[in-house]
C-alpha positions as CSV (number, residue, x, y, z in Angstrom):
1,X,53.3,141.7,197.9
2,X,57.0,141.9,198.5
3,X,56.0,141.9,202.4
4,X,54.3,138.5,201.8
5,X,56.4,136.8,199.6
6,X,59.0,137.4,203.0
7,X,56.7,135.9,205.1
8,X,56.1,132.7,203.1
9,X,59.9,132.3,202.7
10,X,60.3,132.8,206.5
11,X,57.5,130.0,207.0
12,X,59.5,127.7,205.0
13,X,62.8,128.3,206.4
14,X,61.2,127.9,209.8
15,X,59.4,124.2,209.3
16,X,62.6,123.2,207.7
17,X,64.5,124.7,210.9
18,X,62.3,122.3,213.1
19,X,62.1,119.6,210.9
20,X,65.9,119.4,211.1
21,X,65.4,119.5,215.2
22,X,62.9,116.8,215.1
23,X,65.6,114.7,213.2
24,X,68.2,115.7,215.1
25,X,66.5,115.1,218.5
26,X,65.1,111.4,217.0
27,X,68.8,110.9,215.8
28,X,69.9,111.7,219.2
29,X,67.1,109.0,220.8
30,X,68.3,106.2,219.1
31,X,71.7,106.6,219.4
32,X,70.8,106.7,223.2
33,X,68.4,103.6,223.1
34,X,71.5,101.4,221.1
35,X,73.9,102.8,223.3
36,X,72.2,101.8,226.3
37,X,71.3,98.3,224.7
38,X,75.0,97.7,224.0
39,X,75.8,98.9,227.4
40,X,73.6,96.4,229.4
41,X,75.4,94.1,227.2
42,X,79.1,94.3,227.3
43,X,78.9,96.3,231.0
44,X,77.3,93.7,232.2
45,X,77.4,93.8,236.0
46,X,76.3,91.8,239.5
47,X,72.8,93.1,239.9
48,X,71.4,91.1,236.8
49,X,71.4,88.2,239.0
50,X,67.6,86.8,238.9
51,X,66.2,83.5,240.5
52,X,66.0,80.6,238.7
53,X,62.5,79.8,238.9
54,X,62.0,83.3,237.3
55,X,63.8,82.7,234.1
56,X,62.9,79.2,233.7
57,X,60.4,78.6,230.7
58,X,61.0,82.3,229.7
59,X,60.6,83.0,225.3
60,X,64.1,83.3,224.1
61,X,64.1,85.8,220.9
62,X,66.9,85.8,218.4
63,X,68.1,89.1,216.2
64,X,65.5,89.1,213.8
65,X,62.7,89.2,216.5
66,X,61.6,86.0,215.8
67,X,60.8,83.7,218.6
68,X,63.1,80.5,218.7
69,X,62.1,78.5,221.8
70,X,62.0,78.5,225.8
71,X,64.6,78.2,227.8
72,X,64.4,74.8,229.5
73,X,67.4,74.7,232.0
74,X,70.7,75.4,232.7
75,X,73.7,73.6,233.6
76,X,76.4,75.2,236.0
77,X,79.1,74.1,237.9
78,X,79.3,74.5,241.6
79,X,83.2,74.9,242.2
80,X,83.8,77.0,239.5
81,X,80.2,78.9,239.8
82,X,80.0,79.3,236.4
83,X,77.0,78.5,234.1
84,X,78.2,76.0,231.7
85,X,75.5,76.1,229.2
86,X,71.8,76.9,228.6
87,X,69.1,74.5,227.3
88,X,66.6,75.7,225.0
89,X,63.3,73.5,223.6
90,X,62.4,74.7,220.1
91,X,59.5,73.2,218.1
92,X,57.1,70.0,218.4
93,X,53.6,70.0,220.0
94,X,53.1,69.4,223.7
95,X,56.7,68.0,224.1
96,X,57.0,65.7,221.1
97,X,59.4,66.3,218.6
98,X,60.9,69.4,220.2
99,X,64.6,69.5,220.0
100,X,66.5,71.0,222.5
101,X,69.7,73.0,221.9
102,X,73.0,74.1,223.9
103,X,73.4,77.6,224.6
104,X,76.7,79.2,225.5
105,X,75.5,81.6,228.5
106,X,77.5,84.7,226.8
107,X,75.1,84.2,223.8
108,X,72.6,85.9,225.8
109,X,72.4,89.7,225.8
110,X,69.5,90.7,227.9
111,X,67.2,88.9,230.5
112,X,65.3,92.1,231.6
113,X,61.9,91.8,231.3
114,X,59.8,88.5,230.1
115,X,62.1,87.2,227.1
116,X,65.4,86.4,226.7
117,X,67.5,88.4,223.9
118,X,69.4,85.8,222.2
119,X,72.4,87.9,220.3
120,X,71.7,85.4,216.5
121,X,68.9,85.1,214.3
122,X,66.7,81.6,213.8
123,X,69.4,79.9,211.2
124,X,72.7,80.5,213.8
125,X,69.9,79.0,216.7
126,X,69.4,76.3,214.6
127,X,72.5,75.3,213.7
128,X,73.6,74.7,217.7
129,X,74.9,71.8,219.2
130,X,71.9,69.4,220.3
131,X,71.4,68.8,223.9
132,X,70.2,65.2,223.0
133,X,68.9,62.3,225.5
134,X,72.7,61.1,226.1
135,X,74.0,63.7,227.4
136,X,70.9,64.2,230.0
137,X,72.4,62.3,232.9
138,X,74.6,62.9,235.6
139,X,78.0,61.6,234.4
140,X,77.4,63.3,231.0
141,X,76.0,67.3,232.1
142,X,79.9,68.3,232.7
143,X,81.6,66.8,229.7
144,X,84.4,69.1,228.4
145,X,84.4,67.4,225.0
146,X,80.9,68.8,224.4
147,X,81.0,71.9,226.1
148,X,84.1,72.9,224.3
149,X,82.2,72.5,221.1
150,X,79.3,74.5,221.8
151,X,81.7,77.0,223.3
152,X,83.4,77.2,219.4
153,X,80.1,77.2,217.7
154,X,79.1,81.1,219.6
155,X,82.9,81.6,219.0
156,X,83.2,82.1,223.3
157,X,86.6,81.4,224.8
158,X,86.8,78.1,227.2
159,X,87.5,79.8,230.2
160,X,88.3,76.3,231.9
161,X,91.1,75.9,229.7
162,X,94.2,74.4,231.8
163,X,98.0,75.0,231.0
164,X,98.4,71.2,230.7
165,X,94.8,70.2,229.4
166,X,93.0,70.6,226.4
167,X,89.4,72.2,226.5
168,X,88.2,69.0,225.4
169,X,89.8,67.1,228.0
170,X,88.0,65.8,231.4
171,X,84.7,67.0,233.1
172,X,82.8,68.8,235.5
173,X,82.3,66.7,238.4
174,X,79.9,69.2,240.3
175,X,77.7,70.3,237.5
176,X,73.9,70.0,238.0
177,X,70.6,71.1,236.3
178,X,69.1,74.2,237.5
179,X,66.2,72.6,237.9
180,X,67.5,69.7,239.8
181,X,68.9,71.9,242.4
182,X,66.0,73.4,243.6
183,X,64.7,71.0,247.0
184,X,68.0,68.9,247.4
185,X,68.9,68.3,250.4
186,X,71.5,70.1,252.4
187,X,73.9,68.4,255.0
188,X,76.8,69.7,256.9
189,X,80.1,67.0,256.9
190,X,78.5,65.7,260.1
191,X,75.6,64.5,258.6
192,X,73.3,66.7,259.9
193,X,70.3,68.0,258.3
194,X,70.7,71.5,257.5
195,X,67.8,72.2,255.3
196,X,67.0,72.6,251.4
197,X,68.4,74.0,248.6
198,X,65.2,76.8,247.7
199,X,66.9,78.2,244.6
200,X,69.9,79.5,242.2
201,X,70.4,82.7,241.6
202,X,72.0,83.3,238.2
203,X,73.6,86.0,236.2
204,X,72.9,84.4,232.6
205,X,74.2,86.8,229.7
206,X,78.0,86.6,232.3
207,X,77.6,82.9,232.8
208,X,77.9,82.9,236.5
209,X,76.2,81.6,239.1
210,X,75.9,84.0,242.7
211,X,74.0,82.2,245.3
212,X,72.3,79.1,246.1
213,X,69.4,79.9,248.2
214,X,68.6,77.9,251.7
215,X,66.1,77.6,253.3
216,X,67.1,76.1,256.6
217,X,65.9,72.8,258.6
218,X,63.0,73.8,260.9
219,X,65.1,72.0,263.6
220,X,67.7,74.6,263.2
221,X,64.7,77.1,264.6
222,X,66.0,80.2,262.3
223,X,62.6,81.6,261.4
224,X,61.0,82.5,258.2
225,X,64.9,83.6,256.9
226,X,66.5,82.3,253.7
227,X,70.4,81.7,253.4
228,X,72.7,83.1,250.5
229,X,75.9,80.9,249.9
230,X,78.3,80.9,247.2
231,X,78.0,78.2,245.1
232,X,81.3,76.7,246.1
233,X,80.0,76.2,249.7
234,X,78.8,73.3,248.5
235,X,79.4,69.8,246.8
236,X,78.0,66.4,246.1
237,X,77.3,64.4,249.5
238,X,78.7,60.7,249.2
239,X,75.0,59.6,248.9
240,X,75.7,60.9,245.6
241,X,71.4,62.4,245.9
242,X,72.2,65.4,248.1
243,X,74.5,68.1,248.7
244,X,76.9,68.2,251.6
245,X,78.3,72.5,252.6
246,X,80.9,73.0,256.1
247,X,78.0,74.7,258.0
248,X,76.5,74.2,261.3
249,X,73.6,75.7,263.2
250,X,75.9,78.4,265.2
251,X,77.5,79.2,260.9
252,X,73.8,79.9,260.2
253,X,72.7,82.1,262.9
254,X,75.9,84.8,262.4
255,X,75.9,84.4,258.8
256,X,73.9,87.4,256.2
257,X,70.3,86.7,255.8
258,X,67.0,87.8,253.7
259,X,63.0,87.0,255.2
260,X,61.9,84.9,252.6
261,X,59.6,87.3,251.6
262,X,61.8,90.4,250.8
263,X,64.6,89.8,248.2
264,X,65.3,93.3,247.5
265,X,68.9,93.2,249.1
266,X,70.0,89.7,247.2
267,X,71.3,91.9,244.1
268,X,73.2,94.5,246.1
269,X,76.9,93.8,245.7
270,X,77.9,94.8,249.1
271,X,75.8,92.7,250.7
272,X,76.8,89.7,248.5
273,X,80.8,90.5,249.2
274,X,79.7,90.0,252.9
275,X,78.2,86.9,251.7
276,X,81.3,85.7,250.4
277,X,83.7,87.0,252.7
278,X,81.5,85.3,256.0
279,X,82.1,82.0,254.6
280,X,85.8,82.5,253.0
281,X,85.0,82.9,249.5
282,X,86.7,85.0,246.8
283,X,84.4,87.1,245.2
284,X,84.0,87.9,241.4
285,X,83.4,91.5,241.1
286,X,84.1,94.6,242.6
287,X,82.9,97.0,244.9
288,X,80.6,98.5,242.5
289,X,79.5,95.5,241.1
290,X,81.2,94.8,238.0
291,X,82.4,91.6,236.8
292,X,85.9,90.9,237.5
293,X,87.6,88.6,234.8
294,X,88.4,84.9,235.9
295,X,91.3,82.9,235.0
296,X,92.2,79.6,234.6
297,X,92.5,78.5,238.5
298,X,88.9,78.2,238.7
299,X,89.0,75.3,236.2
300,X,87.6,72.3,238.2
301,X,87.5,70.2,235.6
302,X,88.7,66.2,236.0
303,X,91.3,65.2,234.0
């Protein structure tokens, strides 16, 4: 009897020995799962760079899991290579009625996978600052005035800010859709053709933007390869319809390059550095890949 009533005891101590394990070892996963979360958040680094044609039309979910819209485009800004704001369509049927909202890039915390983690719930999305019909023009994408405001409302500091210059002040004079990018065409300051703008490659939840893809003028005889250059490389061509880079053919056929069908090297951060460094650009991370912080000198805004 006395031998038994051991054994039960020891039973019990044992399954509540293990449950405490279990706990402990479920404790221990999800501490690991927010920790990573939070780390692919605020260690955000180069290699989350994904083409634009990629995240385009991708389901953007807020905090509370519940699906708030699709992101539509993005504005960026050549000279500075930032991303100046998101655009997100939420609501209406088959385009009618659907409002469409600013997004400050930083408001983004994850773009892994097929949705894009949107770091508020439904009632902070729907409180944004409207992308509306007047400012969905060329003379109106870079306005300070409004990008300072949506800026405020996800409480993100206006990087562009000048000593001398308000945040409001001014504009972006090379800022384009993402989606109007892709095709332009690509002259060198001699007015020759030097191809096609394929894509942009951009770094969302940091706000930047890495590359613009070429894809070279069959004239220039370079093959099946595609073309990485900084965003700065290029600028609006006084045809004011397409973009005008300091390249020629001889530039081209030194300069780092990727067969259009393997992108595996276009996240590598040593191979982008020698992207930048080739044509005399200043890169924005280190060796490893993290984000370096950017100050106030690459505010190309007109005052």
């Amino acid at each position: 009897m006395k031998s038994t009533r051991y054994l039960s005891i020891l039973a019990v101590l044992t399954a509540l020995s293990l449950g405490s394990v279990q706990a402990a070892e479920k404790n221990t996963r999800t501490t690991t799962r927010d920790q990573s979360f939070s780390t692919s958040h605020n260690d955000k680094d180069f290699g989350q760079i994904e083409r634009w044609n990629k995240l385009k039309g991708r389901e953007v979910v807020g905090t509370d899991n519940q699906k708030l819209g699709k992101l539509e485009d993005a504005v960026v800004d050549l000279q500075s290579g930032h991303i100046l704001y998101a655009i997100v369509g939420s609501g209406g049927i088959l385009g009618a009625g659907e409002k469409k909202f600013a997004v400050a890039p930083e408001a983004f915390t994850d773009m892994t996978g097929n949705n894009l983690r949107f770091n508020g719930d439904k009632a902070k999305f729907n409180g944004a600052p409207e992308f509306t019909k007047d400012l969905d023009n060329t003379n109106s994408l870079g306005n300070a005035e409004f990008l300072n405001k949506v800026y405020q409302y996800y409480g993100q500091n206006a990087w562009w800010q000048g000593p001398n210059a308000a945040a409001s002040a001014g504009k972006f004079e090379t800022a384009f859709k993402a989606s109007d990018l892709a095709g332009k065409n690509v002259k060198n300051v001699a007015d020759e053709d030097m191809g096609k703008v394929d894509n942009a490659m951009l770094n969302l939840p940091s706000g930047r933007v890495a590359y613009l893809i070429l894809s070279p003028a069959s004239s220039l005889s370079l093959g099946n390869n595609l073309y990485a250059l900084p965003p700065n490389s290029f600028s609006m061509n006084k045809d004011g319809k397409s973009l005008t880079s300091d390249i020629t053919k001889e530039k081209l056929a030194g300069a780092p390059h990727f067969d259009k069908n393997n992108w595996a090297q276009i996240s590598n951060p040593s191979w982008a550095a020698q992207v930048y460094q080739y044509y005399g650009k200043d890169v924005y991370f280190d060796a490893s890949g993290k984000l370096q912080p950017t100050g106030r000198s690459n505010s190309q805004t007109n005052q």
